[in-house]
C-alpha positions in Angstrom: -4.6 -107.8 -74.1 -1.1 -109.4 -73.3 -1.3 -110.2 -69.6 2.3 -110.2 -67.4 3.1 -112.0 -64.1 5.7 -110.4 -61.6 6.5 -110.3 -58.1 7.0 -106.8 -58.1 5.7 -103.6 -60.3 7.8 -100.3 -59.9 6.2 -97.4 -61.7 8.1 -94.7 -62.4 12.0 -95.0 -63.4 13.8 -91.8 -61.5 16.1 -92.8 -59.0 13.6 -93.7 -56.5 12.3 -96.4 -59.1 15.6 -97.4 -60.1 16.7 -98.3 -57.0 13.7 -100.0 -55.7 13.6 -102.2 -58.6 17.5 -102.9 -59.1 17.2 -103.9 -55.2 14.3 -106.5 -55.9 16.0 -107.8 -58.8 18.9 -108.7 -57.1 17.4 -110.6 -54.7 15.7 -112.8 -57.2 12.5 -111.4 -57.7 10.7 -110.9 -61.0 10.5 -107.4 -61.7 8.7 -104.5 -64.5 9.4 -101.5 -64.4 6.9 -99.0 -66.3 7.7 -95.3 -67.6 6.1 -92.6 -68.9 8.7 -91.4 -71.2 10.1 -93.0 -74.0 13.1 -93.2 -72.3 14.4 -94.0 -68.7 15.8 -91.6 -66.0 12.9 -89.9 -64.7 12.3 -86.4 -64.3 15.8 -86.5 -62.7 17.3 -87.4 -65.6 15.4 -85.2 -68.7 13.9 -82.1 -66.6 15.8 -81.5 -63.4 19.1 -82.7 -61.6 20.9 -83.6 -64.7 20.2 -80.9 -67.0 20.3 -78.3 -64.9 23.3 -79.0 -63.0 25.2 -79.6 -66.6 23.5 -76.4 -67.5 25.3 -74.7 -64.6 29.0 -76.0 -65.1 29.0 -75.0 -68.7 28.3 -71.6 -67.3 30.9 -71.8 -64.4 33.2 -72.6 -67.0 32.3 -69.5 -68.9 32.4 -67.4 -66.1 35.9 -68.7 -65.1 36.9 -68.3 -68.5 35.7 -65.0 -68.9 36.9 -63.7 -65.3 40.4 -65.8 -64.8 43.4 -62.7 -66.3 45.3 -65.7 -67.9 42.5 -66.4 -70.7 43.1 -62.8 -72.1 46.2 -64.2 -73.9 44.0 -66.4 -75.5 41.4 -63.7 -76.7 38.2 -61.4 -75.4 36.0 -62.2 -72.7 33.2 -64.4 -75.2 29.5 -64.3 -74.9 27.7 -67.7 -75.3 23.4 -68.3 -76.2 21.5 -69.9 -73.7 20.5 -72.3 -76.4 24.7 -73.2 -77.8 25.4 -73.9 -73.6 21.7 -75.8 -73.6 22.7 -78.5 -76.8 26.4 -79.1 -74.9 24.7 -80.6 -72.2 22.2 -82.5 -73.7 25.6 -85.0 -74.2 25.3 -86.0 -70.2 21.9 -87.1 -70.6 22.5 -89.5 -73.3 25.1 -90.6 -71.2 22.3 -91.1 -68.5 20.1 -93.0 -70.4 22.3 -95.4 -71.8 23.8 -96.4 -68.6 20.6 -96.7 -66.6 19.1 -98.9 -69.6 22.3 -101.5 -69.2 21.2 -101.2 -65.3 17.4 -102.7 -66.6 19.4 -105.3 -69.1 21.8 -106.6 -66.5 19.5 -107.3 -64.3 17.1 -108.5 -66.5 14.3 -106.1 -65.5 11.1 -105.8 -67.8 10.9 -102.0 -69.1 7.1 -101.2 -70.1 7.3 -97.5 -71.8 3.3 -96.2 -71.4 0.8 -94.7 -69.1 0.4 -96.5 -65.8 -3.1 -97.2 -64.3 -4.2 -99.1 -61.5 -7.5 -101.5 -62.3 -7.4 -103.0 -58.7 -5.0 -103.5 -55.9 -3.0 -106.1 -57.7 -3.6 -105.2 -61.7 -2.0 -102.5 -63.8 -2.6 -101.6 -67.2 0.2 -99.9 -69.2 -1.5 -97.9 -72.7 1.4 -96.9 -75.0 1.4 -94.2 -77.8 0.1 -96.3 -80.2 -3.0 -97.1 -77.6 -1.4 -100.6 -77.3 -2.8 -102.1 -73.6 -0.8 -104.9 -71.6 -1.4 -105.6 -67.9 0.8 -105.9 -65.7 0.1 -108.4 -62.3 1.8 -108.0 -59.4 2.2 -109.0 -55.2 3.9 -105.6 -54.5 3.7 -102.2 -56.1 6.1 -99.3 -55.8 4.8 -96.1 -56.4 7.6 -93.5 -57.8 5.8 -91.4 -60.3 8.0 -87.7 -59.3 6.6 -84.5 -59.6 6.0 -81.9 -62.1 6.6 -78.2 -62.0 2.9 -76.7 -60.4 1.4 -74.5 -62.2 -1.4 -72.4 -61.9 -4.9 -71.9 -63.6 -4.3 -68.4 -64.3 -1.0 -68.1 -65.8 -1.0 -68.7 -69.3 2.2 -71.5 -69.6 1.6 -71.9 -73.4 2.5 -68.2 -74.5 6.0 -68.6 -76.0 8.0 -66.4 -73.4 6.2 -68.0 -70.1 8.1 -71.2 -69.1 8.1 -73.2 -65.7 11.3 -75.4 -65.0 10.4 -77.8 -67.7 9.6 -76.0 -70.6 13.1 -73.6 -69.8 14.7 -76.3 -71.4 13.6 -76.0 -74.7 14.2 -72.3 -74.6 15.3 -71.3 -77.7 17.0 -68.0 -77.6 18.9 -65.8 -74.9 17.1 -62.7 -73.4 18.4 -59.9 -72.4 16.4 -59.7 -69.4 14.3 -62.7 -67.1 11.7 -62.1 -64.4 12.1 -65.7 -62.3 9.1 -66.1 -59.5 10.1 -68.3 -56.9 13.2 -68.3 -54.7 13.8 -71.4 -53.8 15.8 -74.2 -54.7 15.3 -74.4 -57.9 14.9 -70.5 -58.3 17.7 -69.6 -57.3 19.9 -72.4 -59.2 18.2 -71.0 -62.8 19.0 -67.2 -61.4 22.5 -68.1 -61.4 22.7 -69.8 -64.1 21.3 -67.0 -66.1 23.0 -64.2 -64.1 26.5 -66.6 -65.4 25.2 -65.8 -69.1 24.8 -62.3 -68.6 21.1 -62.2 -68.2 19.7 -59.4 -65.9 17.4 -61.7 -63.2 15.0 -60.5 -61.0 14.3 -63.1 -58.6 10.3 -62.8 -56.6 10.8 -64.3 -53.1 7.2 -64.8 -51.2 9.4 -65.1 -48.3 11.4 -62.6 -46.2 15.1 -64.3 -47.0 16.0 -66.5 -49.2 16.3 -70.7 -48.7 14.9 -69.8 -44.8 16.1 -73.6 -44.1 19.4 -73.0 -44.9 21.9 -71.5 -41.7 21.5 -67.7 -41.9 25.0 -67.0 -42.7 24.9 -68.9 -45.5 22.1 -67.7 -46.9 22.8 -64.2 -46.2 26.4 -65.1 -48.3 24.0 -66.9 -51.3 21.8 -62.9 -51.3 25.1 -61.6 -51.8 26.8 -63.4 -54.3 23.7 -63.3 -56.4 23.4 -59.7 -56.2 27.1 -59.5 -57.0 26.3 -60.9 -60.8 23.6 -58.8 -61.3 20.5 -60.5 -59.5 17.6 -58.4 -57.9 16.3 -60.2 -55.6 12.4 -58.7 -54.5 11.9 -60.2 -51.0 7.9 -60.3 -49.8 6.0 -60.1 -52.7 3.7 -62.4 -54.6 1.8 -62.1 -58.0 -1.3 -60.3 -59.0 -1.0 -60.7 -63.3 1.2 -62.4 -65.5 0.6 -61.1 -69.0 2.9 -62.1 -72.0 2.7 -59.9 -75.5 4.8 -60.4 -78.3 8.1 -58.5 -77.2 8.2 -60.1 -73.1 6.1 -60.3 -70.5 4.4 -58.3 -67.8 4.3 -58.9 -64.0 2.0 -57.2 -61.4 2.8 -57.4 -57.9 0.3 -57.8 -55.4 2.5 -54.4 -54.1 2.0 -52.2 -56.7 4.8 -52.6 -58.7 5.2 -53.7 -62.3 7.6 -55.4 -63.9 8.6 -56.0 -67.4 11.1 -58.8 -69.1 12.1 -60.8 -72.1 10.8 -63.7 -70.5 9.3 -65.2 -67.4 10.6 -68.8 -65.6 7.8 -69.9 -62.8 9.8 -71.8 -60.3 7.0 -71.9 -57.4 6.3 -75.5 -56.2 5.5 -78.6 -56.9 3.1 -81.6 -58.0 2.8 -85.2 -57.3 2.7 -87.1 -60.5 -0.8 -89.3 -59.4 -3.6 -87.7 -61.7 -3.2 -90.5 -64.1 -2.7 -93.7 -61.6 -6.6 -94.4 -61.2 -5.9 -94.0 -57.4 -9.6 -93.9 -57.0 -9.9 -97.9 -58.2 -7.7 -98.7 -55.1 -8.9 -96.4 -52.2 -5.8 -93.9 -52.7 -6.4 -90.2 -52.3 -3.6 -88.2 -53.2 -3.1 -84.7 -50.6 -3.6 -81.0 -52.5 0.1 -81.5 -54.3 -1.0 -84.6 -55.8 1.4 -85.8 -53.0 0.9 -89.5 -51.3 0.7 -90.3 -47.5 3.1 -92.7 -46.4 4.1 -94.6 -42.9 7.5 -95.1 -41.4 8.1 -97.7 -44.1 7.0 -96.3 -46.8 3.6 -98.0 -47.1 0.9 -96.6 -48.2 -3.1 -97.5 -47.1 -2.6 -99.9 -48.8 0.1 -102.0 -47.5 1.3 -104.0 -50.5 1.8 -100.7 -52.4 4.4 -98.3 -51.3 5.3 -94.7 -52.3 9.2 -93.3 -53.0 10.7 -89.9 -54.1 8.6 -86.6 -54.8 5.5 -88.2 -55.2 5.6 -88.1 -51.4 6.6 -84.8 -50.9 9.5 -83.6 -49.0 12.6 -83.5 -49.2 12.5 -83.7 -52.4 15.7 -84.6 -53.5 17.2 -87.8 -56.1 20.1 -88.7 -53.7 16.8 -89.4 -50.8 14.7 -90.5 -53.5 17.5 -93.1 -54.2 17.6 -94.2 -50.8 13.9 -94.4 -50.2 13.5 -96.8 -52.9 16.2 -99.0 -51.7 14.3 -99.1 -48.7 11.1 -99.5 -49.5 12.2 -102.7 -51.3 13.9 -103.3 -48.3 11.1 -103.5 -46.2 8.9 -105.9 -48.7 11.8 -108.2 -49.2 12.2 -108.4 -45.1 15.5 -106.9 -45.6 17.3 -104.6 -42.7 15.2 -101.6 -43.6 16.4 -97.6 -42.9 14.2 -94.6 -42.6 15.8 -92.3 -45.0 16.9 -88.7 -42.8 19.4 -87.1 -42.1 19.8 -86.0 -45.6 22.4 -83.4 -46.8 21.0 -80.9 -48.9 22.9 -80.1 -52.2 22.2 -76.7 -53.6 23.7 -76.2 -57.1 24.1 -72.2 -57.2 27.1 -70.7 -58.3 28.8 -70.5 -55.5 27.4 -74.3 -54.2 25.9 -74.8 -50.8 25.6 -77.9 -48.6 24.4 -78.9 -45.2 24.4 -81.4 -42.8 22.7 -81.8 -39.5 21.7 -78.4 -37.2 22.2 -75.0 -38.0 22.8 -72.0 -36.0 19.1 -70.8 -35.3 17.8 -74.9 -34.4 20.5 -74.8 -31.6 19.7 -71.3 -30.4 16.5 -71.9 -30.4 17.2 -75.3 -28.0 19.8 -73.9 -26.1 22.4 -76.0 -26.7 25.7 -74.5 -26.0 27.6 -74.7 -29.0 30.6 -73.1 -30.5 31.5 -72.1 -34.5 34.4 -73.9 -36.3 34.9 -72.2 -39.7 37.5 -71.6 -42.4 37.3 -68.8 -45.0 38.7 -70.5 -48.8 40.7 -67.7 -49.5 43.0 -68.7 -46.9 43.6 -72.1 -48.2 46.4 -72.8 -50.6 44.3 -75.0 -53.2 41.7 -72.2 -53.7 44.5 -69.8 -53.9 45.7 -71.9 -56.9 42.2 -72.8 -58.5 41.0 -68.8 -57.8 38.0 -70.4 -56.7 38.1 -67.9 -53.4 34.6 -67.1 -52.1 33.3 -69.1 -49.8 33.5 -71.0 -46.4 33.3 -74.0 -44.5 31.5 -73.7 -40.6 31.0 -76.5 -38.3 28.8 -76.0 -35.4 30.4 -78.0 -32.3 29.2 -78.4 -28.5 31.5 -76.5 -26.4 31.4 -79.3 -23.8 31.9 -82.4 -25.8 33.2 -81.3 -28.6 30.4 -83.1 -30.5 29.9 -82.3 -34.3 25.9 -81.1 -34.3 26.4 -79.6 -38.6 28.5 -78.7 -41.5 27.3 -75.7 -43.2 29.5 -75.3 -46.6 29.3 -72.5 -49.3 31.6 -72.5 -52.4 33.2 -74.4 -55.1 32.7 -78.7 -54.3 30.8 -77.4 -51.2 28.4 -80.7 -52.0 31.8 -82.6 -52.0 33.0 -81.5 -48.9 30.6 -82.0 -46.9 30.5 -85.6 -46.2 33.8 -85.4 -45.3 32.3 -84.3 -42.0 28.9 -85.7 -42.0 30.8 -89.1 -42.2 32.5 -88.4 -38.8 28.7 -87.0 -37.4 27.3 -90.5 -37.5 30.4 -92.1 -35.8 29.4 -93.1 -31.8 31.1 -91.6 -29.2 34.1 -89.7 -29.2 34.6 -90.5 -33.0 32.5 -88.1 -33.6 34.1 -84.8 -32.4 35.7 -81.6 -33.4 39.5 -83.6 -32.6 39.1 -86.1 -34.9 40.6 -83.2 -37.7 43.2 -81.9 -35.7 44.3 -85.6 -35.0 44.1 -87.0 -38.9 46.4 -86.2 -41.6 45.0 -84.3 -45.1 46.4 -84.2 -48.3 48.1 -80.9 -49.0 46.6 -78.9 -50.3 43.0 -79.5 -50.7 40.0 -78.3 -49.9 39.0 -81.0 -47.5 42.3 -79.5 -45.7 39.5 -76.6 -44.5 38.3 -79.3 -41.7 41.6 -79.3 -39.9 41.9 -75.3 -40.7 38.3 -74.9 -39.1 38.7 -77.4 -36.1 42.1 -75.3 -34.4 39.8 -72.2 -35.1 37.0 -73.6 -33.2 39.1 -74.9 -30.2 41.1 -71.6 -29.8 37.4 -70.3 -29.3 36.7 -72.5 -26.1 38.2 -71.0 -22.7 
């Protein structure tokens, strides 16, 4: 067994990992990264951000193809298979890959492709397809192993029309009609994406609205335009059976109904990736999610060995999982270390949403005295040109001070646009207020034009 000295060990090579071991690197450490996969990127990369967010503009682009009045001198509205759309954006991944591997090479990181296990508190062993075994040695550890799709005992996720948000990636034909249980984030991303292709979606919401985190006007606008292409969404019900047969599948609600469907997609939760670490052999225990307790710095019980990304739960998302892993390395290398938070979310539905800071219901709730700022697209001249009309931007001020307290965006570059104004939210003082739009100059026209647009709407409101 080939035995390997480094100062630090980064399992895992999302973005969490990435970043925690670029950052080491670069401040002259030794550094191996180890991965699962036989290639790099993560779960990120192959199951989640990347493909399903090139999944979903090769069906905007259908839509707007099929939708825009200017196409029909070119020919009929086309239909396109799940599977043709599917193989066009494999491309961006290979993209991926390639340019995170240069990342490993140019900073001369060590790439270990295996299984990861811990022996002791300072000893890894990697086993590799071929049951080849190296260890690995290390002074610090970083822990960014992701999550998997959870899925449970009694669903049976190897009949050919059952997938979870993995497997729907290697689905190989279109059908007509999709049962999708789970509306969150991911839930609702996959129901527009097959709503875009023409599929009939019913989307299964345990809850009583959909995204509850979200500000209620924007997720009331999200039920809307879902059920606008053809989504049914079934609020406050859960599962009783989930049967597939050779022509679909079969769903019984814990309500009495039953529903039938080409196919299934479970998008309910997730798992920290830990099963396989050999926690045990260093005093870890991983939470009921196979998630891992962390402190304020990323440390976990064992304070050599720190934890990044899903595999600590919440929020869940690569651009904090990015951050995190910066930090963390941060922390050992007695850099200035950050807490990751305030984090925007980034909702990839057709239209997009995106959100920074307090929403509607938080400030109601702690009676802050705040006023609404918004701007409707279809009054802006650059979505008047690109037809990309629905949507909004709303900034919630306070009436007093005129301090930003959230941008709440739904529409086309919605994930754009908003850190036009979470950028002016972390400035001190009166940087940060509703003025600093009306006083600055934007391109014309634009969408980030909406700020100054929204900022004379929300002054005219204050008496």
């Amino acid at each position: 067994m080939a035995v390997h000295n480094f100062d630090v060990v980064v399992i895992g090579s999302g973005p969490a990992g990435e970043s925690a071991a670029i950052n080491a690197a670069k401040h002259g450490k030794r550094v191996a990264i180890v991965e699962k996969q036989q290639a790099v990127g993560g779960n990120c990369t192959h199951w989640g951000t990347i493909p399903s967010k090139a999944l979903r503009h090769q069906v905007k682009q259908i839509m707007q193809f099929n939708t825009n009045r200017m196409f029909r001198d070119i020919g009929e509205p086309r239909w396109f298979s799940f599977p043709r759309v599917l193989e066009r954006s494999k491309v961006t991944i290979d993209q991926q890959v390639e340019m995170r591997t240069q990342f490993y090479s140019r900073n001369r990181i060590n790439l270990f492709f295996g299984v990861a296990r811990f022996r002791d508190e300072h000893t890894l062993t990697v086993r590799d397809n071929q049951d080849g075994v190296e260890e690995l040695c290390a002074q610090q550890f970083v822990i960014a192993t992701g999550s998997r799709p959870y899925r449970p005992a009694d669903i049976n996720f190897r009949h050919p029309r059952i997938y979870c948000s993995d497997t729907i990636l290697g689905l190989s034909h279109t059908p007509r009609t999709l049962i999708i249980f789970g509306a969150g984030v991911i839930g609702s991303e996959y129901a527009s994406i097959f709503s875009g292709l023409g599929v009939k979606v019913d989307l299964i919401d345990m809850r009583e609205r959909l995204l509850s985190f979200l500000d209620d006007e924007i997720s009331d606008a999200l039920s809307y335009h879902l059920r606008q292409n053809g989504v049914l969404v079934r609020h406050n019900e859960d599962y009783e059976s989930i049967e597939g047969d050779e022509s679909g599948v079969i769903v019984k609600l814990k309500s009495g109904k039953r529903l039938r469907a080409d196919a299934f997609l479970w998008a309910n939760g997730r798992t920290g990736n830990t099963d396989e670490l050999g926690l045990e052999n260093i005093g870890l225990e991983p939470n009921g999610r196979g998630q891992l307790q962390v402190d304020e710095h990323y440390r976990t019980m064992v304070p050599h060995i720190y934890a990044v990304g899903d595999v600590i739960g919440w929020p869940s998302l690569a651009s904090a999982a990015y951050d995190q892993g910066r930090s963390a390395s941060d922390d050992f290398l007695e850099e200035d270390f950050r807490f990751v938070e305030d984090i925007p979310t980034g909702i990839y539905t057709i239209p997009e949403i995106s959100s920074v800071g307090k929403n509607e219901r938080e400030l109601t709730e702690a009676k802050v005295p705040y006023e609404i700022a918004q701007a409707f697209f279809k009054d802006t001249a650059r979505a008047q040109i690109t037809g990309d009309t629905v949507g909004m931007l709303k900034i919630l001020f306070h009436r007093e001070t005129l301090e930003i307290l959230g941008i709440h965006c739904f529409g086309d570059q919605a994930s754009e646009i908003v850190h036009i104004g979470q950028a002016i939210m972390q400035q001190k003082g009166e940087a940060n207020t509703l003025k600093y739009f009306i006083n600055t100059t934007f391109n014309y026209p634009t969408m980030a034009e909406a700020y100054r647009v929204a900022a004379q709407n929300g002054l005219n409101r204050i008496f």
